[in-house]
N, C-alpha and C positions, 0 to 999 in steps of 0.2 A: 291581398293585392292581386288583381288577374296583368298575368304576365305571359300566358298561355299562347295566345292571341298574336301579340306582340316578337314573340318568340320565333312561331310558326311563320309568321310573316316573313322576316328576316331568314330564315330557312331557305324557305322557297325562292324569295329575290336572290341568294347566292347558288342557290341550282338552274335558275333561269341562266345567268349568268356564265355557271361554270359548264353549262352543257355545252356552247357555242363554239367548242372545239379543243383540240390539246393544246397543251402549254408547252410551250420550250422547255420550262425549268419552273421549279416550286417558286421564284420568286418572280415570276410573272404571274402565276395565278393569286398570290400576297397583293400585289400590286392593283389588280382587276378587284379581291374583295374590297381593298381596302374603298378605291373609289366608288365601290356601290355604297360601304358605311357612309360615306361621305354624304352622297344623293339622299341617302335616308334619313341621316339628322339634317339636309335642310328640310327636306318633306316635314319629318314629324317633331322639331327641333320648337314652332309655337303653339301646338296644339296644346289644347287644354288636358288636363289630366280626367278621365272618368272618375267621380266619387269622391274626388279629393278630398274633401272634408273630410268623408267617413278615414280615408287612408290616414290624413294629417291626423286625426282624434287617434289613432290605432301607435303612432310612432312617436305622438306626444307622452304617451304612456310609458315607455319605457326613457329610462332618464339619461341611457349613454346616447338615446338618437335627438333627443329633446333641444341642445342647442344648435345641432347642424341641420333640422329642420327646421329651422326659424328664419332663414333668409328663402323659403320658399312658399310664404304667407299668400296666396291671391286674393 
């Protein structure tokens, strides 16, 4: 599964973020990540998965992940 990508991304969107200045206190900056997670699961919240099939064939194989991916069928 490439997660690399995905990762980096995320990275970057909270240093764009967290550069914009100082924080009063650690739970202003808590505050600020949180609502960029937010912006980013609607952004990427219905995109389709790359490869999925290949993924789903990969998690179907092992038998502890085999029923909790079964309600992710496309």
């Amino acid at each position: 599964m490439y997660t690399t990508n995905a990762v980096e991304s995320v990275n970057s969107s909270f240093r764009k973020v967290t550069k914009k200045g100082a924080f009063p206190n650690e739970n202003a900056l808590l505050k600020l990540l949180y609502l960029r997670i937010t912006e980013l699961y609607k952004k990427w919240n219905n995109r389709p998965i790359s490869n999925w099939a290949l993924v789903r064939n990969q998690l179907d194989m092992d038998e502890n992940l085999k029923e909790r991916v079964k309600k992710y069928q496309y």
